[in-house]
C-alpha positions as CSV (number, residue, x, y, z in Angstrom):
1,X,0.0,0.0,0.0
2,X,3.1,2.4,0.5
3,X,4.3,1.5,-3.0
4,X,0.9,2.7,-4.2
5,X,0.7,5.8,-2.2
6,X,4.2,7.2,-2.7
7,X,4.1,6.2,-7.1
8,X,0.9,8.4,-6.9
9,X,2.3,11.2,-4.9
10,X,5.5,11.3,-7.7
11,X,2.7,10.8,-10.3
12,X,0.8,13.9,-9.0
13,X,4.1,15.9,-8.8
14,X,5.3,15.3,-12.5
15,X,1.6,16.5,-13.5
16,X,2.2,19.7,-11.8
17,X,5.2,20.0,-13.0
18,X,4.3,19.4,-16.4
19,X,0.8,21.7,-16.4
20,X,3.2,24.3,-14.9
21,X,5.6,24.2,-18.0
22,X,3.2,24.2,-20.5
23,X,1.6,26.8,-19.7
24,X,4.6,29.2,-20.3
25,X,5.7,29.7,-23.6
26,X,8.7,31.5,-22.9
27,X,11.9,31.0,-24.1
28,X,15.2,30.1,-21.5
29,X,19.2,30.3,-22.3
30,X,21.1,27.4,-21.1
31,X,24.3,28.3,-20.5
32,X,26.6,25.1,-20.3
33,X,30.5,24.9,-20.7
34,X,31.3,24.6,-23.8
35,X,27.4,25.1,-25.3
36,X,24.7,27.6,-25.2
37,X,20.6,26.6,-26.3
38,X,17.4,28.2,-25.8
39,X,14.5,25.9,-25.1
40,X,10.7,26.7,-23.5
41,X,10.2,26.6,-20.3
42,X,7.8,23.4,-20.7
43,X,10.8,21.6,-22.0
44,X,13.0,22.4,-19.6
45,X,10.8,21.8,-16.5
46,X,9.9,18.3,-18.6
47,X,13.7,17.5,-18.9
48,X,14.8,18.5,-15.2
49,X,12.0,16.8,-14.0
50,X,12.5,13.4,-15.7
51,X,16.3,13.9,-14.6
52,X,15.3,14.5,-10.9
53,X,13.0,11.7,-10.9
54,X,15.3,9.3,-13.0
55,X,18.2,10.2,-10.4
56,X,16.1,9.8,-7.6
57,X,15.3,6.1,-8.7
58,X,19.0,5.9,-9.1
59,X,20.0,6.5,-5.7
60,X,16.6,4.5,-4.1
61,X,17.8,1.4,-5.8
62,X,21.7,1.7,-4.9
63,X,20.7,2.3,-1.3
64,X,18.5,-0.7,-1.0
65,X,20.8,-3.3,-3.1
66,X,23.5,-1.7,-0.6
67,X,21.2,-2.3,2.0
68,X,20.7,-6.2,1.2
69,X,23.9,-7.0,0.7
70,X,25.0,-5.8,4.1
71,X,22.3,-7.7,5.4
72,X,23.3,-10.6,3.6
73,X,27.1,-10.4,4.2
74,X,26.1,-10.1,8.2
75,X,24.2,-12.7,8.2
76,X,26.6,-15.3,7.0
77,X,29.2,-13.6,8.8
78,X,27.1,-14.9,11.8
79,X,26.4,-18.3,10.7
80,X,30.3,-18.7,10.6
């Protein structure tokens, strides 16, 4: 039921997100390093959000097979 909750919390977000970027048409600079674009500000929340979110998985996943594997590796240190 947590599952549930929290993929429909992140669901709602992104839609925010989203209905907040399209409705401004404006045009933004990115400035990079070596690299300059303009794109409207509906892409760029889209792309920043899909980043955060993607990177947020990222580091969810990491920490939980880090988790496991700790678990695992004290456990059969115990049974030694």
């Amino acid at each position: 039921m947590r599952l549930y909750i929290t993929l429909f919390f992140i669901l709602v977000l992104l839609a925010v997100a989203f209905i907040f970027g399209s409705q401004n048409d404006q045009l933004l600079t990115l400035n990079y390093l070596v690299a300059r674009t303009e794109i409207s500000v509906a892409a760029a929340v889209s792309l920043f959000s899909g980043i955060g979110f993607l990177l947020g998985l990222l580091v969810t996943i990491l920490w939980r097979i880090i988790r496991k594997s700790k678990k695992a590796f004290t456990r059969k240190k115990l049974q030694e």
